[in-house]
C-alpha positions as CSV (number, residue, x, y, z in Angstrom):
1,X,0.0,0.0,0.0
2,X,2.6,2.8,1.0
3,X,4.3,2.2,-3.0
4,X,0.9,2.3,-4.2
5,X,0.7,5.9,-2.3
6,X,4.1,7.7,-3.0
7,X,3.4,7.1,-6.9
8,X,0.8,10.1,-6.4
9,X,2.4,13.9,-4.9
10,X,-0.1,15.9,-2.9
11,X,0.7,19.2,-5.0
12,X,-0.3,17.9,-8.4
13,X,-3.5,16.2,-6.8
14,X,-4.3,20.0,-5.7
15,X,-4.0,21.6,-8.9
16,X,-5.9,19.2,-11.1
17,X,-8.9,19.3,-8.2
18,X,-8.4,23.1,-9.1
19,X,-8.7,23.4,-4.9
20,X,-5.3,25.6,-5.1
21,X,-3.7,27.9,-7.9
22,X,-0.4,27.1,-8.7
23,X,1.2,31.0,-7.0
24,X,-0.8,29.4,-3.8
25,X,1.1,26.4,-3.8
26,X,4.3,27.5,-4.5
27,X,4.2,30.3,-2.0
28,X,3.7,27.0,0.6
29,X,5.9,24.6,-1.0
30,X,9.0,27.6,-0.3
31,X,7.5,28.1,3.3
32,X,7.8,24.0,4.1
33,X,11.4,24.0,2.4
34,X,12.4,27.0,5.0
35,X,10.9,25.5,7.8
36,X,10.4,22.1,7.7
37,X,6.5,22.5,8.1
38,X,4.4,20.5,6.7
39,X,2.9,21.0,3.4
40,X,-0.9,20.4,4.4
41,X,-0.6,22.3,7.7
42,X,0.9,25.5,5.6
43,X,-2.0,25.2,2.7
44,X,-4.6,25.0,5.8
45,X,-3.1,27.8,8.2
46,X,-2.8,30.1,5.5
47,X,-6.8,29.4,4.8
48,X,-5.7,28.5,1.0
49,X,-7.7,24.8,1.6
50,X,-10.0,24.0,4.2
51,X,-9.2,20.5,6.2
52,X,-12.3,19.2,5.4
53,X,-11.4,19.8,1.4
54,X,-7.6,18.5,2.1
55,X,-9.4,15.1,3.5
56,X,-11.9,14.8,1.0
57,X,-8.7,14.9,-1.8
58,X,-6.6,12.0,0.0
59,X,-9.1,10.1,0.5
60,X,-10.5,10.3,-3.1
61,X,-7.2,10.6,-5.3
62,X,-5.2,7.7,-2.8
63,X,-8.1,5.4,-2.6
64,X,-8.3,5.3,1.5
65,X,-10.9,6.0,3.5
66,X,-11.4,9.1,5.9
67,X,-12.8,8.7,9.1
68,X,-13.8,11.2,12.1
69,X,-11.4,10.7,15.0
70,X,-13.5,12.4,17.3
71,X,-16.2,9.9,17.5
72,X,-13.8,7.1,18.2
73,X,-12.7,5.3,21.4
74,X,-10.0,3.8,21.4
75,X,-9.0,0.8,24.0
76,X,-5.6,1.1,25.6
77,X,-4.0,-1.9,24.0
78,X,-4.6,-0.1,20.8
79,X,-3.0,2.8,21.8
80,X,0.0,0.9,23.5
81,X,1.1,-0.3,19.8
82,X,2.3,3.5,18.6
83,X,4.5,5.4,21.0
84,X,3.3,8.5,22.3
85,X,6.4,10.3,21.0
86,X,6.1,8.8,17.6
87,X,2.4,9.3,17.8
88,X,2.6,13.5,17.6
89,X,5.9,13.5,15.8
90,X,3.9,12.2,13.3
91,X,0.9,13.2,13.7
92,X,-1.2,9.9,13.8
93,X,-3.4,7.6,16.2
94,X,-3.9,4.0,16.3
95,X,-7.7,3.1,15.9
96,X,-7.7,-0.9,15.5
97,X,-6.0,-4.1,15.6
98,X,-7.2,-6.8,13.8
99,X,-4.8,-10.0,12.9
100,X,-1.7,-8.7,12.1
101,X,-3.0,-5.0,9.8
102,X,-3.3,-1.8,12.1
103,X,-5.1,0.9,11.2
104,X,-3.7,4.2,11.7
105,X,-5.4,7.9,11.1
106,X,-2.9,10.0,9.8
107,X,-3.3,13.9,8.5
108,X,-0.8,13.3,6.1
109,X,-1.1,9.4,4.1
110,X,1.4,10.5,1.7
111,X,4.3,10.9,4.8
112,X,6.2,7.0,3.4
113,X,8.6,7.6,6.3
114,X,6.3,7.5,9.2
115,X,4.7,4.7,7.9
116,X,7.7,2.8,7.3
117,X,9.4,3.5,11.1
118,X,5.9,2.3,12.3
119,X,5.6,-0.6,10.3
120,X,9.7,-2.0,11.5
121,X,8.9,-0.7,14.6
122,X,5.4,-2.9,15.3
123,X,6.0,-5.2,12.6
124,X,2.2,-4.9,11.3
125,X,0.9,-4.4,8.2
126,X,-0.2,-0.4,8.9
127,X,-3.1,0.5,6.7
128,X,-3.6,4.0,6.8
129,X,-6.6,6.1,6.8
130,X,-7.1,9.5,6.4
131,X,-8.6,12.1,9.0
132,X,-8.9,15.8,9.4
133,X,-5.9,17.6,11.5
134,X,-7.4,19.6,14.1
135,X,-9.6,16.8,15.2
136,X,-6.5,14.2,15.0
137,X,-4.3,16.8,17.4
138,X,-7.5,17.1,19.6
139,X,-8.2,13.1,19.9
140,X,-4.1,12.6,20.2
141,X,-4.0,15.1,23.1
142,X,-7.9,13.2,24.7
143,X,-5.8,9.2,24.5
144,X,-2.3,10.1,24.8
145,X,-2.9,12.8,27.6
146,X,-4.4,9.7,30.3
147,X,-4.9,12.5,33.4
148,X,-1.7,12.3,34.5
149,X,-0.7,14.9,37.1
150,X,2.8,14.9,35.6
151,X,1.7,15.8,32.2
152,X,-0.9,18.3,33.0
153,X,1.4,20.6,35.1
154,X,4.0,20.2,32.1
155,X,1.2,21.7,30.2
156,X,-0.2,24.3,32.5
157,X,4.0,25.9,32.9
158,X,4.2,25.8,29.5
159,X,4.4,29.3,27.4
160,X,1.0,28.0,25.3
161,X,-1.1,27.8,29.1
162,X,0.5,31.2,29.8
163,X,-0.4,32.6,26.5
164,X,-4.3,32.4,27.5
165,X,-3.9,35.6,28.9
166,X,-6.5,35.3,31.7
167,X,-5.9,37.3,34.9
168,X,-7.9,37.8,37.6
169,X,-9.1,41.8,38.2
170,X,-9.2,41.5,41.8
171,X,-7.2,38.1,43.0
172,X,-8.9,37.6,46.2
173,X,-7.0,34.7,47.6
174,X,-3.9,37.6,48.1
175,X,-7.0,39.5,51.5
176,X,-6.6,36.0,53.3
177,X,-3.8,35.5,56.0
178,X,-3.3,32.8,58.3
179,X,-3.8,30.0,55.6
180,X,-4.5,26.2,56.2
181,X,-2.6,24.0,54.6
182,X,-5.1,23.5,51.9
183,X,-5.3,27.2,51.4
184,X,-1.2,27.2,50.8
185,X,-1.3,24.1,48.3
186,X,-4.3,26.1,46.3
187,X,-2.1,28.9,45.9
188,X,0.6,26.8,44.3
189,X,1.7,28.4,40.9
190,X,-0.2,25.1,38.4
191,X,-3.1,25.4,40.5
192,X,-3.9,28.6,40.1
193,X,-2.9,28.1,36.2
194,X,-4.9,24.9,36.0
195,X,-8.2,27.1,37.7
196,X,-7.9,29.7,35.0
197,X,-7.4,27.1,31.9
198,X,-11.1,25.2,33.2
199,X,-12.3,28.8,32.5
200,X,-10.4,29.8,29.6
201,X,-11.6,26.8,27.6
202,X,-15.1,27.5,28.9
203,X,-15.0,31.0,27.2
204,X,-13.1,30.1,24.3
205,X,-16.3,27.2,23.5
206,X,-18.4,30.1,24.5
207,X,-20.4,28.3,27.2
208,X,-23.0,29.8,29.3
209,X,-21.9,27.6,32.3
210,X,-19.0,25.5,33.3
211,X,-19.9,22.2,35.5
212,X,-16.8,21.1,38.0
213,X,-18.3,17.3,38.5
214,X,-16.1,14.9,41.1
215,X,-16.7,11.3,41.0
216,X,-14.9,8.7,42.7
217,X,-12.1,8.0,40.4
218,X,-12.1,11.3,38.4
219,X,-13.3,14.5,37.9
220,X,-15.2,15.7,34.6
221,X,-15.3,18.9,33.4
222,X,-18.6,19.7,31.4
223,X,-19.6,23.1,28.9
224,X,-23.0,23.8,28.1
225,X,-22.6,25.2,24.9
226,X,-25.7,26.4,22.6
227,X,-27.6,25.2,25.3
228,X,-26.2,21.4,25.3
229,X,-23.6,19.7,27.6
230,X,-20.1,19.1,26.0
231,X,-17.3,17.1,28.3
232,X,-14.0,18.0,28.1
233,X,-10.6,16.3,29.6
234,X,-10.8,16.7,33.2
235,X,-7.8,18.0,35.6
236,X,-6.6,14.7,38.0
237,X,-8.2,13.7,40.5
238,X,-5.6,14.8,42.9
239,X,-6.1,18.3,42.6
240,X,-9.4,18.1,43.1
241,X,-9.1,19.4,46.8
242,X,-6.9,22.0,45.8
243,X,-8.9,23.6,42.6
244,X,-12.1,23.9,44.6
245,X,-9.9,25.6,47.4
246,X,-8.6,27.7,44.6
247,X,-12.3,28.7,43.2
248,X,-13.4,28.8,47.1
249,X,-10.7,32.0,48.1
250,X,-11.7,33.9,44.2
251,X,-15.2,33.6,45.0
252,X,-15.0,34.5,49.3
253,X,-16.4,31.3,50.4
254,X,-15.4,29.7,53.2
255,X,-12.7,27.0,52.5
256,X,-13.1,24.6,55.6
257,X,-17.3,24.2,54.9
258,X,-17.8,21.2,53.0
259,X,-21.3,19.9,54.1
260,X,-23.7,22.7,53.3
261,X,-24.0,24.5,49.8
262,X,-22.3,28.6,48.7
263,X,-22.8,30.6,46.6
264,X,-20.0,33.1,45.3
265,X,-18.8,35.8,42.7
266,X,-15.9,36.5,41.2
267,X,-14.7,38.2,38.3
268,X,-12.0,37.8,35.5
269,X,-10.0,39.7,32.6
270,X,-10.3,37.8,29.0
271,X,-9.6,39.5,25.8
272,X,-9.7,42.6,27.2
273,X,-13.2,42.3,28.9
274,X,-14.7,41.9,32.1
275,X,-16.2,38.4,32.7
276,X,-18.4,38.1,36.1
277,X,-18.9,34.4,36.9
278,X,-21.9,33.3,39.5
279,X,-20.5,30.2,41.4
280,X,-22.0,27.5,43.2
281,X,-20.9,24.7,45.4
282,X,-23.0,21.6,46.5
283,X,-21.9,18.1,48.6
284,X,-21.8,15.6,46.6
285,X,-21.1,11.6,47.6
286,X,-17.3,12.5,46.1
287,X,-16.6,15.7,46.5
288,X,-18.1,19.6,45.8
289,X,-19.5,20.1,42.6
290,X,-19.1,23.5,40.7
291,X,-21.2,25.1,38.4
292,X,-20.1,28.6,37.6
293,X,-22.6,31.0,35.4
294,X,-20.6,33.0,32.7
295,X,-22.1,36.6,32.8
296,X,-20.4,37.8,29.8
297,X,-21.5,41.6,29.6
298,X,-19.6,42.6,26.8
299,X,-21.7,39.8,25.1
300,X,-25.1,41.2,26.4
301,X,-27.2,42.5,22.8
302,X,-29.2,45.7,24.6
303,X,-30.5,46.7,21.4
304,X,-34.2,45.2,20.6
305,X,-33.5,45.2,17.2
306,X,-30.7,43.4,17.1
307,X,-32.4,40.3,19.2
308,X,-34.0,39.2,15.4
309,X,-37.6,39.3,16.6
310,X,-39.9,38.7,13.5
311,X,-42.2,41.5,12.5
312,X,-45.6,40.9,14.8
313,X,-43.9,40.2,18.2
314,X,-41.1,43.5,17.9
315,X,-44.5,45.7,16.9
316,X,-46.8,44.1,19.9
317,X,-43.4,44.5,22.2
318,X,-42.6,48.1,20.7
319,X,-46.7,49.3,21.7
320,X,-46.5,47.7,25.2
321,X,-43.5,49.4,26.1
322,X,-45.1,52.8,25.0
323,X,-47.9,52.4,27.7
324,X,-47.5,54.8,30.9
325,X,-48.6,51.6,33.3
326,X,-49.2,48.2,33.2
327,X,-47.4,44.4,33.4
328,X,-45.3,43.1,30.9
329,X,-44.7,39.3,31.4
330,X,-41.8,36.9,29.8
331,X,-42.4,33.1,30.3
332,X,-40.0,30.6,29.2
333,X,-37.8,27.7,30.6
334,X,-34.3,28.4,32.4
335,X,-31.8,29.8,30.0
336,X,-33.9,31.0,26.8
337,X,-32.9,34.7,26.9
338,X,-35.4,36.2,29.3
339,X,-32.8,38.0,31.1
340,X,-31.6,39.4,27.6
341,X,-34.7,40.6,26.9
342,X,-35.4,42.4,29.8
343,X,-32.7,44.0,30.2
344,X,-32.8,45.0,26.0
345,X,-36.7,46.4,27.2
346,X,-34.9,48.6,29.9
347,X,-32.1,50.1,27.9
348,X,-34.7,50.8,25.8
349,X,-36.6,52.6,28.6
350,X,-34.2,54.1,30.3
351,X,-33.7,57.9,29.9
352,X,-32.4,60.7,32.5
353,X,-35.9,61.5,32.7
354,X,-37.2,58.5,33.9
355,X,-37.0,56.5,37.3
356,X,-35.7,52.9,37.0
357,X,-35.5,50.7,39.9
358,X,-34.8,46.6,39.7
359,X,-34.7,44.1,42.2
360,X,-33.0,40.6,41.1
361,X,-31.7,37.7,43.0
362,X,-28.9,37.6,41.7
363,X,-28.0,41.1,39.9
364,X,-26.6,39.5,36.1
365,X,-25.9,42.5,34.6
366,X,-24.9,46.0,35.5
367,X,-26.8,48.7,34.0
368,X,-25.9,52.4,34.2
369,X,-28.5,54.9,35.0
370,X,-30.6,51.7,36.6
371,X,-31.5,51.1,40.6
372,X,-30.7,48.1,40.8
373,X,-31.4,45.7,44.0
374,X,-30.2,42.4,45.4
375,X,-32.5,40.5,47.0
376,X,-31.3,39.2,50.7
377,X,-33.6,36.1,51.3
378,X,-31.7,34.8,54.4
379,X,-33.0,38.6,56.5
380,X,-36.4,38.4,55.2
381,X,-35.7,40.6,52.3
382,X,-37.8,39.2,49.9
383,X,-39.1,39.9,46.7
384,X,-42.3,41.1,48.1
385,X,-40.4,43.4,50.4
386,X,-37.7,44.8,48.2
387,X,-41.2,45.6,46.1
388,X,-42.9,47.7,48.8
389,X,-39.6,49.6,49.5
390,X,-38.6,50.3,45.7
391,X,-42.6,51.7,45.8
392,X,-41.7,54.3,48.7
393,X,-38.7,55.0,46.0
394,X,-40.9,56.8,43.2
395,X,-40.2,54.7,40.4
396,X,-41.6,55.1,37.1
397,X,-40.7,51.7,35.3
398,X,-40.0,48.2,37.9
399,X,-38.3,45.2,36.9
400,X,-38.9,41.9,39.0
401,X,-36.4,39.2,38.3
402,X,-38.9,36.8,39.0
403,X,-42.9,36.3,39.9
404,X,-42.3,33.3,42.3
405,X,-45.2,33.7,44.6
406,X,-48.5,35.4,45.6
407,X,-47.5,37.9,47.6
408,X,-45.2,39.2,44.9
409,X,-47.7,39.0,42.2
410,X,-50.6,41.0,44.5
411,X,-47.7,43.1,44.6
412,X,-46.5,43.7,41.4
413,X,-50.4,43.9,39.7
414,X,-50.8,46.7,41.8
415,X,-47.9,48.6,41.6
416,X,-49.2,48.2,37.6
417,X,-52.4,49.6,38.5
418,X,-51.1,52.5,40.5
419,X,-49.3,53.9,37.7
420,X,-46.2,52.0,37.1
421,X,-44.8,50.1,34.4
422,X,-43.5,46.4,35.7
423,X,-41.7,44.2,33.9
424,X,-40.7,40.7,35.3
425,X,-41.3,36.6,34.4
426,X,-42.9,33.6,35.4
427,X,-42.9,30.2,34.5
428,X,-45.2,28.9,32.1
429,X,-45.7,27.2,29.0
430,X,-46.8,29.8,26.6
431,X,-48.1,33.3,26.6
432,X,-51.4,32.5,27.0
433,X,-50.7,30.6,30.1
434,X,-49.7,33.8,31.9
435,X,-53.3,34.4,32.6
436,X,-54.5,31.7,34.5
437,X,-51.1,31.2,36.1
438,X,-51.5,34.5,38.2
439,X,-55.3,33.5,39.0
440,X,-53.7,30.8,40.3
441,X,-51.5,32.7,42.6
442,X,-54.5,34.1,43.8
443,X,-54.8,37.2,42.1
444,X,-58.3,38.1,41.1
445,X,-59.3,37.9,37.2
446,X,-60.2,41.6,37.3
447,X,-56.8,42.5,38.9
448,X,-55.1,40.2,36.0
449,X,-57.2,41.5,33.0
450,X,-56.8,45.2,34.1
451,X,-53.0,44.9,35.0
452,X,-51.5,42.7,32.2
453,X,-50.5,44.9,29.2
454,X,-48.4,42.0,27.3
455,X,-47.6,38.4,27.5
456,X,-44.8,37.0,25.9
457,X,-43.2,33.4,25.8
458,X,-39.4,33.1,24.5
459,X,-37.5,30.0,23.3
460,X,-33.4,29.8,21.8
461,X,-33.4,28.4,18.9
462,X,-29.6,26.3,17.9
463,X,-28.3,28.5,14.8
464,X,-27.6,26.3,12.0
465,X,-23.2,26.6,11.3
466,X,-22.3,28.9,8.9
467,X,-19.2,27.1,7.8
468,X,-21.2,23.7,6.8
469,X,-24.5,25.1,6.2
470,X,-26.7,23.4,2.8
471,X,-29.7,23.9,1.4
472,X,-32.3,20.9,1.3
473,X,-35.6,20.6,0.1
474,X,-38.5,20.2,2.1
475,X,-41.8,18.3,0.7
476,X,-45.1,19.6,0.7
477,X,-46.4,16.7,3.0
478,X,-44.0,17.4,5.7
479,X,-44.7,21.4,6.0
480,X,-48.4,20.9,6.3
481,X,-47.7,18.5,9.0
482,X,-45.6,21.1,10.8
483,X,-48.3,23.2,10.4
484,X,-45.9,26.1,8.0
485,X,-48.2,28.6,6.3
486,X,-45.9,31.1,4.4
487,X,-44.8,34.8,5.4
488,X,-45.5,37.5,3.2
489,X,-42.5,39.2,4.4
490,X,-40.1,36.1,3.1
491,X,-39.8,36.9,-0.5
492,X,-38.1,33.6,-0.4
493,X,-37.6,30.5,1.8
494,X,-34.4,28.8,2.5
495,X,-34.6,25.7,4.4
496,X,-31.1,24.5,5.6
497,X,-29.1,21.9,7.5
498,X,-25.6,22.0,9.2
499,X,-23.7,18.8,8.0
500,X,-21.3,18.8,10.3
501,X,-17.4,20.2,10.6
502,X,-14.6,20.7,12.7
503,X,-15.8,24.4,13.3
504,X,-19.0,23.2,15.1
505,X,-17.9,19.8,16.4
506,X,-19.5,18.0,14.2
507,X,-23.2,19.0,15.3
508,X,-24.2,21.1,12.7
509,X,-24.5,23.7,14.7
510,X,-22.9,27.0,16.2
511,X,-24.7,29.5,18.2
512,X,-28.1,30.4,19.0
513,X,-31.0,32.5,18.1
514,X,-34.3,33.9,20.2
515,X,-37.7,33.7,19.3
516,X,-40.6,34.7,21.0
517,X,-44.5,35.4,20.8
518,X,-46.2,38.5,21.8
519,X,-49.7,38.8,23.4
520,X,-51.3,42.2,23.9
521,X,-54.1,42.2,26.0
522,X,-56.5,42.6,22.8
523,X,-60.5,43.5,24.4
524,X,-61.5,39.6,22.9
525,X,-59.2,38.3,25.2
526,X,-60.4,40.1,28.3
527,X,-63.9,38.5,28.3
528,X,-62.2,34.9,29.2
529,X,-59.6,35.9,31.8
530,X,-62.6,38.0,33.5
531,X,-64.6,34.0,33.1
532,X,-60.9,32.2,34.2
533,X,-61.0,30.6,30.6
534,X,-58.0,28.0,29.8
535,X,-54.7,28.7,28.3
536,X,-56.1,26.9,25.3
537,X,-59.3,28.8,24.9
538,X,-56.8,32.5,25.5
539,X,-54.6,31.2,23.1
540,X,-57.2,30.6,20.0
541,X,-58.6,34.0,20.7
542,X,-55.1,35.5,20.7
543,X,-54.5,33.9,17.5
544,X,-57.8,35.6,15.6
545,X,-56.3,38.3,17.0
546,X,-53.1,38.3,15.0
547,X,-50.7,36.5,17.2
548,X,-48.1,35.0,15.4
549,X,-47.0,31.5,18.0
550,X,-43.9,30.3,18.7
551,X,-44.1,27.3,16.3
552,X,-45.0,30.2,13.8
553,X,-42.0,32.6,14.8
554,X,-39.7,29.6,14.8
555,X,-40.7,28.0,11.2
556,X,-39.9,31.8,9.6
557,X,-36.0,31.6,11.5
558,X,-35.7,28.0,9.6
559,X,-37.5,29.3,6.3
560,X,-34.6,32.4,6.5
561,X,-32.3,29.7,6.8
562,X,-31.0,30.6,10.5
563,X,-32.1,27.4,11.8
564,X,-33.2,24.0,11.5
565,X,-36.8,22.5,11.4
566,X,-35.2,19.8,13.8
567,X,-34.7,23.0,16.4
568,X,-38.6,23.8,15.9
569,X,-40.0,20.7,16.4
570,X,-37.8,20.0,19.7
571,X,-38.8,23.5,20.7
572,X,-42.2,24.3,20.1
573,X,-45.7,22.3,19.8
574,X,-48.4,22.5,17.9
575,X,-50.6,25.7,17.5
């Protein structure tokens, strides 16, 4: 197989797949005679030829296959056959044994030397195939790196860990004196390096939170990213004790409490922003696990226009927030962009002029030129309270993080019917079900049908990848099933799917995108709150009425091509 191979150069399979001009590949082929580089890695860093093209080539021209590392595991006898050493000198990875052939994964098929030193050294039969770079360095790095203490505090000294460029603002393990001896070993050097790299590969994936998980024989570190857990290699075991004594100083917990749960802030320096993260520890069987909430503020869109709304929920949103009084009300699960939507609504709102006050438990986001309150549970300072107080405070526009329980809403309906203009959320299904949700809570339908000025339900949609984004083609059948009945503002529809890449980790996807339905409180609809009618019967009426539903808002994001029709059926039901 490797003479079959070397009769065939890379360079001329290139040119007659027309994937590089000749200037291109000369310009590399004089870079990789300077340095030694690699001709691929060259053609690929200087965005010449995409991986996933190179792959495609070799595979095609040499007659091997091409296989995703990333989706392989690998058993340790496999791995034992190539040398670590010999494995990222060359750039390949072991993925089977079978008789006396071993398949390897290489980047580069058409290297006869490394197959040649393998094939002496192991004396198999080595039948290579061929696999995309990045995710080759990332699965080398996932077998070869095993946990080891040794090797990840080789890594974290390295100039590549120091290169991350994280630093804390404020470095609030220097205020404590009188240490323990677990406060000393987390203030070791790699500790603190290893603390920061957890986070700096959380931001770098963009995740939303970071989860610190110990277990008896390991610790995993997860990333929800786009709204989906992703594991990553964890640190050892053995500095377990030490990293959550490290994140225990930054955040001003207490370091010898490890029965009852803490909560903490802390805040770090990346890229030249400010990243707050809210922290939480909670006893486990094994250990304290982490989750740390990344408030990225330099990340947060205050501009309604620039959230994507479709054309009926911005105008039904614009009109509320025009009124002088009255309760504007965001449902939706935990993490689908109320926050960002309330706080887009205030910065809206807010004007030297008027009087903003918030109270939140916890404060995500500062705001300048907003009150904004924290909400002290543990002393009886309550949402309710902190309400009544802000009151005394002559506010002309309230925000309440959240509607958790009568008192707040009897509350909050009033302060709407006094004058004021409230904005909060509460849990429900749908717009419609904001309605009998606060009869519920006891609040009288006259109260509710007087007070409420707009419902609105939000969902995040996963935004289809850019990078490996097609077009397919959707039958007839299948949209009237979905219930899709055409936009008049679409002059054309686009449905699309992510295939998959090494940009998006093979999902298909790369960020997110909000939609949301709008209900003003339109006079059919008062009739059946004043009668305590159903969600259902609100909704149907609210429909008539020109509401456009999630599963509607959603279908025109997939028909612009921003997402999938996979996202809106996991997301939405049936009108």
């Amino acid at each position: 197989m490797c003479a079959k191979i070397a009769k065939k150069r890379l360079p001329d399979m290139l040119l007659e797949q027309q994937l590089v001009t000749q200037e291109q590949l000369q310009e590399c082929i004089g870079l990789h005679r300077m340095t030694g580089r690699s001709l691929p890695s060259l053609l690929v860093e200087k965005e010449y030829l995409s991986e996933e093209d190179l792959v495609i080539t070799l595979s095609e021209q040499l007659g091997i296959p091409h296989i995703r590392v990333a989706h392989y595991s690998i058993p340790k006898e496999v791995l034992a056959e190539v040398p670590e050493t010999l494995a990222r000198q060359y750039q390949m990875l072991p993925v089977s044994v079978t008789g006396d052939v071993l398949t390897l994964a290489m980047s580069d098929p058409l290297n006869i030397m490394a197959l040649d030193d393998l094939r002496m050294l192991t004396s198999y039969e080595i039948e290579p195939v061929v696999a995309v770079a990045s995710e080759l360095t990332a699965a080398i790095e996932k077998h070869y790196g095993g946990g080891k203490a040794d090797d990840l505090y080789d890594t974290l000294v390295s100039d590549e860990a120091e290169d991350t460029k994280m630093e804390e603002v404020k470095d609030l393990g220097d205020e404590i004196e009188d240490v323990s001896l677990m406060e000393g070993s987390a203030e070791d050097e790699p500790v603190k390096k290893l603390a920061r790299l957890i986070l700096f590969h959380g931001l770098e994936r963009g995740a939303s939170d970071i989860h610190f998980e110990p277990y008896e024989k390991m610790v995993r570190i997860r990333y929800r990213v786009d709204g989906s857990l992703e594991e990553a290699k964890g640190p050892p075991k053995s500095l377990q004790h030490n990293l959550i004594a490290r994140y225990k100083i930054l955040t001003k917990c207490r370091i010898d409490e490890h029965r009852l749960p803490q909560d903490g802030r802390f805040r770090i320096k990346y890229k030249g922003r400010e990243i707050d993260f809210r922290v939480g520890f909670l006893p486990t069987k094994f250990g304290e696990k982490i989750v740390f909430r990344v408030l990225d503020q330099g990340s947060l869109t205050l501009d309604l226009d620039k959230l994507g709304f479709e054309p009926q929920p911005t105008e039904s949103f614009r009109q509320a927030l025009q009124l002088p009084h009255g309760m504007i009300l965001l449902t939706g699960p935990t993490g689908s962009g109320k926050t960002t939507t309330l706080y887009s609504a205030l910065h809206k709102l807010n004007s030297p002029d008027t009087n903003v006050v918030t109270v939140e438990d916890p404060i995500e986001y500062d705001l300048f030129g907003v009150n904004q309150v924290q909400v002290q549970s543990t002393i009886g300072f309550t949402f309710a309270a902190a309400l009544r107080q802000i009151l005394r405070q002559d506010p002309d526009i309230v925000m309440v993080g959240e509607i958790r329980d009568g008192e707040t809403a009897d509350v909050a309906v009033k302060a709407a019917l006094t004058g004021h203009l409230v904005l909060s959320t509460l849990h429900t299904n749908d717009a419609a079900g904001v309605f009998p949700r606060l009869t519920d809570m006891g609040i009288e339908p006259f109260l509710v049908q007087s007070s409420v000025a707009l419902a609105a339900a939000q969902r995040l949609l996963k935004r289809v990848c850019t990078n490996c984004k097609e077009a397919i083609n959707v039958p007839k059948e299948v949209l009237d099933r979905i219930q899709y009945r055409g936009f008049d503002y679409l002059p054309e529809v686009n449905w699309v799917r992510g295939r998959g890449c090494s940009k998006c980790n093979e999902t298909g996807y790369k960020g997110r995108v909000a939609v949301i339905e709008t209900m003003l409180n339109w006079p059919e609809i008062q009739p059946l709150v004043l009668n305590r009618a159903s969600g259902f019967d609100i909704k149907r009426m609210a429909i008539k009425c020109g509401m456009k539903t999630l599963r509607q808002n959603s279908l025109a994001k997939a028909a612009k091509g921003l997402s999938s029709i996979e996202q809106v059926l996991e997301h939405t039901t049936e009108d």
